[in-house]
C-alpha positions as CSV (number, residue, x, y, z in Angstrom):
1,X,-7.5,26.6,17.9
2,X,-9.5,23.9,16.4
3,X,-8.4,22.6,12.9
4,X,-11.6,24.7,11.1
5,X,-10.5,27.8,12.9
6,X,-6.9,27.1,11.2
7,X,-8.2,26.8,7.6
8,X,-10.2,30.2,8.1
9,X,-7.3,31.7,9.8
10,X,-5.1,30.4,7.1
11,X,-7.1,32.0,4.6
12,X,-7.9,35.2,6.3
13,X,-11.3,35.1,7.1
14,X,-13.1,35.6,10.2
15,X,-14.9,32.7,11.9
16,X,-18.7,32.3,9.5
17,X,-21.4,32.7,11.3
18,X,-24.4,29.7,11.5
19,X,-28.1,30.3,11.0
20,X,-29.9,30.0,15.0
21,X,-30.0,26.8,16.2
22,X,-27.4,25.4,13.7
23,X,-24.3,25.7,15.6
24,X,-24.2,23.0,17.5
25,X,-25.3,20.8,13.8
26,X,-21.9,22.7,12.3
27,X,-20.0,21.8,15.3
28,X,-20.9,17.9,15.0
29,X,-20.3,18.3,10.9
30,X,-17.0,20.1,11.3
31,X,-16.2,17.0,13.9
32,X,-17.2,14.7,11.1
33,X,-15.1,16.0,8.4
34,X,-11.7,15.9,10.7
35,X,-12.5,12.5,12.0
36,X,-13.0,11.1,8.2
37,X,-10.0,12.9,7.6
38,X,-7.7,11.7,9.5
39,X,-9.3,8.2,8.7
40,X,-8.4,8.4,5.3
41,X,-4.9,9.3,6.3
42,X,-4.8,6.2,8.1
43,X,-6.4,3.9,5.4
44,X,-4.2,5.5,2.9
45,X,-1.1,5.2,4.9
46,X,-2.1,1.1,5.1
47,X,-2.1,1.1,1.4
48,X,0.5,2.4,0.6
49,X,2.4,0.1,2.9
50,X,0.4,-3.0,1.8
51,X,1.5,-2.0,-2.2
52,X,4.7,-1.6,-1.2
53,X,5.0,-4.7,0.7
54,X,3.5,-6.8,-2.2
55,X,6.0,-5.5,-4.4
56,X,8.9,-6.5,-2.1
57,X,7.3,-9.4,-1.2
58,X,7.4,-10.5,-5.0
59,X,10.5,-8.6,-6.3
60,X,13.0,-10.3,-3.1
61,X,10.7,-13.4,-2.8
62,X,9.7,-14.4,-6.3
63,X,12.7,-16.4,-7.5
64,X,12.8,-18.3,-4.3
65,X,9.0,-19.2,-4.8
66,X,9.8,-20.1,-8.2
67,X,12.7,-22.2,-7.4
68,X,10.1,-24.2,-5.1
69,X,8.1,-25.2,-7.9
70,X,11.1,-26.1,-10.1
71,X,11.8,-28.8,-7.4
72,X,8.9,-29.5,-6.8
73,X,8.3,-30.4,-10.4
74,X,11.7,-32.3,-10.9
75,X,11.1,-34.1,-7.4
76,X,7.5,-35.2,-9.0
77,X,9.4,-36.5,-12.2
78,X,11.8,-38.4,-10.4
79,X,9.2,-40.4,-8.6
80,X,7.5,-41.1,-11.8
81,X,10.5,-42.1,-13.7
82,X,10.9,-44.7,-11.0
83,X,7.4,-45.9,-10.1
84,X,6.2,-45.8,-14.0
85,X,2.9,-44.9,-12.3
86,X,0.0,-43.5,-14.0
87,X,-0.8,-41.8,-11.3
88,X,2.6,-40.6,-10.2
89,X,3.3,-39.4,-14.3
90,X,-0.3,-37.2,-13.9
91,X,1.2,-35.7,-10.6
92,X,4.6,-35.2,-12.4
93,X,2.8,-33.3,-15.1
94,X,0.6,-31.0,-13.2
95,X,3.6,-30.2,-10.5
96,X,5.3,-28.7,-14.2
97,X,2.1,-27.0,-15.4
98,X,3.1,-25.2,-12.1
99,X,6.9,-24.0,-13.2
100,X,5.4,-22.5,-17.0
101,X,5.7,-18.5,-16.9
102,X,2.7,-16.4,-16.5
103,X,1.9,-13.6,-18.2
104,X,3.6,-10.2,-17.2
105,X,6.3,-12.4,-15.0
106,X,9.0,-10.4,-16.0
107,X,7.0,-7.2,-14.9
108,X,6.2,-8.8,-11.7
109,X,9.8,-9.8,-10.4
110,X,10.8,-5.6,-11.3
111,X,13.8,-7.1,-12.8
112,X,15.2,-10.3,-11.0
113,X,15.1,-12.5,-14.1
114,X,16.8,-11.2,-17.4
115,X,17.3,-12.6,-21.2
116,X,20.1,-14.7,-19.2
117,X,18.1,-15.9,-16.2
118,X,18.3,-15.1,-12.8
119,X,20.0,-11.6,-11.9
120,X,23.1,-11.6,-9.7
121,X,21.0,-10.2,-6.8
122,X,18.3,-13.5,-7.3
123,X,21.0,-15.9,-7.5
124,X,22.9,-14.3,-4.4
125,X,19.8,-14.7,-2.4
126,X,19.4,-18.5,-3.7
127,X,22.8,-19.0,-2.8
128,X,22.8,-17.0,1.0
129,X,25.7,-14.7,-0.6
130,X,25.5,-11.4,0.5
131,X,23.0,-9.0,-1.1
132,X,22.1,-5.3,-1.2
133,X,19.7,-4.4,1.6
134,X,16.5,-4.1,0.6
135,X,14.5,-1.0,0.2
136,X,12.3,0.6,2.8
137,X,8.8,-0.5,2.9
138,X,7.3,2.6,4.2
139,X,7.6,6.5,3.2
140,X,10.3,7.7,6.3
141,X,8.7,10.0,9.2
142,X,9.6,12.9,7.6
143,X,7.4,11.7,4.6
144,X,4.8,11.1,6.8
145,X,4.4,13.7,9.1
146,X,5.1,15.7,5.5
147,X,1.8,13.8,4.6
148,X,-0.6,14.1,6.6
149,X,-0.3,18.5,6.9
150,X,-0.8,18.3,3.4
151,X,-3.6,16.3,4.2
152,X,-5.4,18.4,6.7
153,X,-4.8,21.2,4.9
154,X,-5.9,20.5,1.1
155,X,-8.5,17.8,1.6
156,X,-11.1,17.7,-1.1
157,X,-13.7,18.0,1.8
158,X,-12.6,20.9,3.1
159,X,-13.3,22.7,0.1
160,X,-15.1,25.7,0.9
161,X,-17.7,25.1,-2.1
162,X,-17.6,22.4,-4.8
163,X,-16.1,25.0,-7.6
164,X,-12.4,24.4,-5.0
165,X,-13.3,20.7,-4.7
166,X,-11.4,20.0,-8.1
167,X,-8.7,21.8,-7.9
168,X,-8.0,20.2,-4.2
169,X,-8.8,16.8,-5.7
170,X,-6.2,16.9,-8.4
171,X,-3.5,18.2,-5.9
172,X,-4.4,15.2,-3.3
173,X,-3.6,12.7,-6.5
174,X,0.0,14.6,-6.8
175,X,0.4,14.4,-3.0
176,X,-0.4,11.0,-2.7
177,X,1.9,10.0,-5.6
178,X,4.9,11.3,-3.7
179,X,3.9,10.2,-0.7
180,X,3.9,6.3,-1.7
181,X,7.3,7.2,-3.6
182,X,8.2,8.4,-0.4
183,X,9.6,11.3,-1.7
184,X,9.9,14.0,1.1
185,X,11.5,16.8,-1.2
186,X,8.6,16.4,-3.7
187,X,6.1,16.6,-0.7
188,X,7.9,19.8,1.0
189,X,7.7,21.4,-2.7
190,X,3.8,20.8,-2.8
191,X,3.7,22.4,0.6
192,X,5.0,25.1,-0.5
193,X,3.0,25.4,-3.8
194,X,-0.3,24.9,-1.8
195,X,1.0,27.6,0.8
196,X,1.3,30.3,-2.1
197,X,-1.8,28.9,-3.6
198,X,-5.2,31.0,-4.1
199,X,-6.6,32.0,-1.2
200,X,-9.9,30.0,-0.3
201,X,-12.9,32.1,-0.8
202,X,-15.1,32.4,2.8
203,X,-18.0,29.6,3.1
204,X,-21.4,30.9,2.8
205,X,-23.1,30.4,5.7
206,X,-24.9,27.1,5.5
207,X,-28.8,25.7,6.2
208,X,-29.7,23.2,8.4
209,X,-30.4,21.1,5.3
210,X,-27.3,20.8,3.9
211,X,-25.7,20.1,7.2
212,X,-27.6,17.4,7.5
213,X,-26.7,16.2,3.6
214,X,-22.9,16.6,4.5
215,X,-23.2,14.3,7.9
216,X,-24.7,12.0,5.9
217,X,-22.5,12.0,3.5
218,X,-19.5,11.9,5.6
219,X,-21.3,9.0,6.9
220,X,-21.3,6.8,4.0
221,X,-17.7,8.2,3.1
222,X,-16.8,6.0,6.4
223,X,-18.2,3.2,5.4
224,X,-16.5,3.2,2.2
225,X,-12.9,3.7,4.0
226,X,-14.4,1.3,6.5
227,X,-14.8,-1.5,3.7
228,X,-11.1,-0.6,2.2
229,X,-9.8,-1.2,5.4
230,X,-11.3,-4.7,5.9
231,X,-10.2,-5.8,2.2
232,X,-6.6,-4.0,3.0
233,X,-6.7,-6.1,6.4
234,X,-8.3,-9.2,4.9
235,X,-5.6,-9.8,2.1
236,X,-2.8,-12.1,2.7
237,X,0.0,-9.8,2.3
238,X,-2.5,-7.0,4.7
239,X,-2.2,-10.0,7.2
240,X,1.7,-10.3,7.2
241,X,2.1,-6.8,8.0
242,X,0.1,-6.9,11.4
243,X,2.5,-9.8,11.9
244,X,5.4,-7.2,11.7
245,X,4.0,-4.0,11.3
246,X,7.0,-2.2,12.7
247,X,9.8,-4.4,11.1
248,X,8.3,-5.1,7.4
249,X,11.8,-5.8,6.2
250,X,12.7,-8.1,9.0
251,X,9.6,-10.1,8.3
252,X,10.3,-10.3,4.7
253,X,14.5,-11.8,5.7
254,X,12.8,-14.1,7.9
255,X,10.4,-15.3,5.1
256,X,13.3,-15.7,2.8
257,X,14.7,-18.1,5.6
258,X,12.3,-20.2,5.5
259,X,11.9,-20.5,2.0
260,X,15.6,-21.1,1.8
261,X,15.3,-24.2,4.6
262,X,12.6,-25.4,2.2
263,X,14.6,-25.5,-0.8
264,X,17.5,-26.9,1.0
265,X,15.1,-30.1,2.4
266,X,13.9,-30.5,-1.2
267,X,17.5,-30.4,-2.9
268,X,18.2,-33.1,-0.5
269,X,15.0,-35.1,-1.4
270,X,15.8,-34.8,-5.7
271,X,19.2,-35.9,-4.7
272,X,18.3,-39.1,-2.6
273,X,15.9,-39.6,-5.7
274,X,18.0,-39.1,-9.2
275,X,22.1,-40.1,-7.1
């Protein structure tokens, strides 16, 4: 059974019929709408993942960064103190303009800096102690395969006429909520809401017309996900996922390993310059 024949089944109607000579138009539209779908599950799943990443990516990364600039700053101040260049003092101040705090810092490293500095967890990183593993950067399988039912099943554009379109649309902002929280409970509970839900009224059969409007609508819908794809792709931290895309929090350990070498080489440096 095709995934149409499921949402009439679903809601207890019998299969519509189409005008003459439209079947074959509905087909090619009902096609349309499962391809987009499933599209947009894709794109969506990508975001989610790319969000998430960013926020690990600052949140476990951050301090180190910071950290960087600190010596990179005192390095550039050392050499100035010692040359008494012009030049080398100009460096020396822009490398600190670097190190001042930016607005909404404390927001952006979710809690790795407090009213006494660095939390234990930033400084145990710094230090190659022992921290707590770090979150998972995807929703689990469950939450995914969760995910995209719901998807196939509520989509706005599956709406049998644009009076349900609302209702689906506000659900789909609920179910895509929990699904970046990865929360599989919360997603098996809208499951089960949807499944006791109203019943769908039947689709009236449609014209040739508006078959034609909704393939060309689901056409430019495509290019839209198309384009939030490329950006999602294009970004930097879009870019280290397809470096890892199956191991995020691998690639985010072996980040921090480099970033700890490069501390470590400029430690060295500020000390060969200020012993």
């Amino acid at each position: 059974m095709n995934p149409e024949a499921e949402t009439e089944a679903e809601a207890g109607d019998e299969p519509r019929a189409e005008e003459p000579g439209t079947e074959r138009l509905a087909q090619a539209v009902r096609s349309a709408e499962q391809a987009l779908i499933e599209f947009e599950i894709a794109v969506e799943t990508f975001r989610v993942e790319v969000e998430n990443f960013s926020r690990l990516h600052h949140q476990r990364l951050g301090p180190m960064y910071a950290r960087l600039d600190e010596l990179d700053a005192l390095i550039a101040e050392a050499v100035a103190a010692r040359s008494g260049d012009a030049e080398d003092t100009r460096r020396a101040r822009e490398a600190r303009a670097l190190v001042q705090p930016m607005p909404g810092v404390d927001d952006l490293l979710g809690g790795w800096i407090d009213d006494s500095g660095m939390s234990p967890e930033a400084t145990a990183m710094l230090t190659e102690q022992r921290v707590r593993p770090p979150a998972r950067v995807r929703p689990g399988d469950a939450a995914r395969r969760a995910y995209r039912e719901l998807v196939r099943k509520a989509h706005p554009d599956l709406a049998p006429d644009e009076a349900d379109r609302p209702r689906r649309e506000a659900f789909m902002v609920r179910v895509n909520a929990a699904y970046a929280d990865g929360d599989e409970a919360l997603l098996q509970e809208l499951a089960e809401e949807w499944a006791a839900g109203p019943v769908p009224a039947q689709r009236r059969v449609s014209r040739g017309e508006e078959l034609y409007a909704r393939l060309e609508w689901l056409a430019q819908r495509k290019d839209m996900l198309s384009a939030v794809a490329a950006e999602l792709e294009g970004s930097a931290i879009g870019a280290m996922l397809r470096m890892a895309p199956e191991d995020p929090d691998g690639l985010l350990v072996e980040i921090a390993d480099g970033l700890l070498a490069q501390i470590a080489e400029r430690e060295a440096h500020l000390a060969s310059l200020t012993g």
